[in-house]
C-alpha positions in Angstrom: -24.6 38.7 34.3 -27.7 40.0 32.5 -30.7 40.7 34.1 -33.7 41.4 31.2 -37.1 43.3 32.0 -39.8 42.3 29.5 -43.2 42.5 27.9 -44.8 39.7 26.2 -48.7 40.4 24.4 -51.3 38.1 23.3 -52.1 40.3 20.5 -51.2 43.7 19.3 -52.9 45.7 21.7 -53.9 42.5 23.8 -53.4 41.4 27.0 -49.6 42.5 28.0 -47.6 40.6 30.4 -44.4 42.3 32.1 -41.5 40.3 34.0 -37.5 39.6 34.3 -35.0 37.0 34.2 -31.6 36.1 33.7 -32.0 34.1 30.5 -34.5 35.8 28.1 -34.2 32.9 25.4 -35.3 30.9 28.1 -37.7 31.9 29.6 -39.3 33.6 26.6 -39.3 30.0 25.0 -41.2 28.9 28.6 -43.9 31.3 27.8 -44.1 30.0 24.4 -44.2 26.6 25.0 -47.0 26.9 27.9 -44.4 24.7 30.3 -45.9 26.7 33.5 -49.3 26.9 34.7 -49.3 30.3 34.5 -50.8 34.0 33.7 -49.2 33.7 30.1 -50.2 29.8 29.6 -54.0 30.6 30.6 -54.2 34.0 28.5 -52.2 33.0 25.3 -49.8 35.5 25.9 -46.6 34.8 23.8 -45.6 37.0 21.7 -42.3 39.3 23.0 -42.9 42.8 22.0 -40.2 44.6 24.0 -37.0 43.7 26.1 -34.6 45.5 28.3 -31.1 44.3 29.4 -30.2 46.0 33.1 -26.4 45.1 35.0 -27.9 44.3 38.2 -31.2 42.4 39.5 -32.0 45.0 41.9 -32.1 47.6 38.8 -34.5 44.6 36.8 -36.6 44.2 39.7 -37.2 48.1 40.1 -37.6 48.5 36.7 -40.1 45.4 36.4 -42.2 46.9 39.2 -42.2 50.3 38.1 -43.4 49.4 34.6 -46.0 46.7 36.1 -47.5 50.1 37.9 -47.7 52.2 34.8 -51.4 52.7 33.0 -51.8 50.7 29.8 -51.4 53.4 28.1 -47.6 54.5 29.0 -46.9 50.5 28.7 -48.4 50.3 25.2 -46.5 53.8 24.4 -43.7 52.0 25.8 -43.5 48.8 22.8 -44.7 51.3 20.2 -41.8 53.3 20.4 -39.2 50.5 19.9 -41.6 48.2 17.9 -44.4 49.8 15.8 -45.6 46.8 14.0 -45.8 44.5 17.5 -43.4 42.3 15.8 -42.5 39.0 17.9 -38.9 40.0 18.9 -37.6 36.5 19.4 -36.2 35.5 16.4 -34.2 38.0 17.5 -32.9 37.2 20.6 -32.1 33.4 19.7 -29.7 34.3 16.8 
């Protein structure tokens, strides 16, 4: 199985939202859709901006935490050096 690690922004530069699962078309599409009372739902944040596939859900969950205690900065550094443009990645993961 696939464990994924990711960041989801309302906005380029916006508010940034970082967390895993097992099924990234899923739960990206939950975000999307608002179907949780949630961070995301109340902030508009929808837009997937980065992704990470790990082997293991203790690697996700390390990874998740350790990226949840970076600054802003090395988070934002982070999506800009695998998507310049912010681009919403999930067209790209539900091919």
């Amino acid at each position: 199985m696939t464990y994924w690690v990711y960041i989801l922004a309302s906005h380029p530069g916006g508010t940034l939202y970082v967390g895993v699962t097992n099924d990234l078309v899923r739960r990206i599409y939950e975000h999307r859709e608002g179907l949780a009372e949630s961070f995301t739902k109340r902030y508009h944040i929808k837009t997937l901006v980065y992704f990470e596939a790990h082997d293991t859900i203790a690697v996700a969950l390390q990874r998740e935490k350790n990226i949840k205690h970076w600054s802003r900065e090395w988070k934002i550094d982070l999506i800009v050096a695998g998507n310049p443009e912010w681009r919403d990645l999930y067209d790209e993961i539900v091919r």
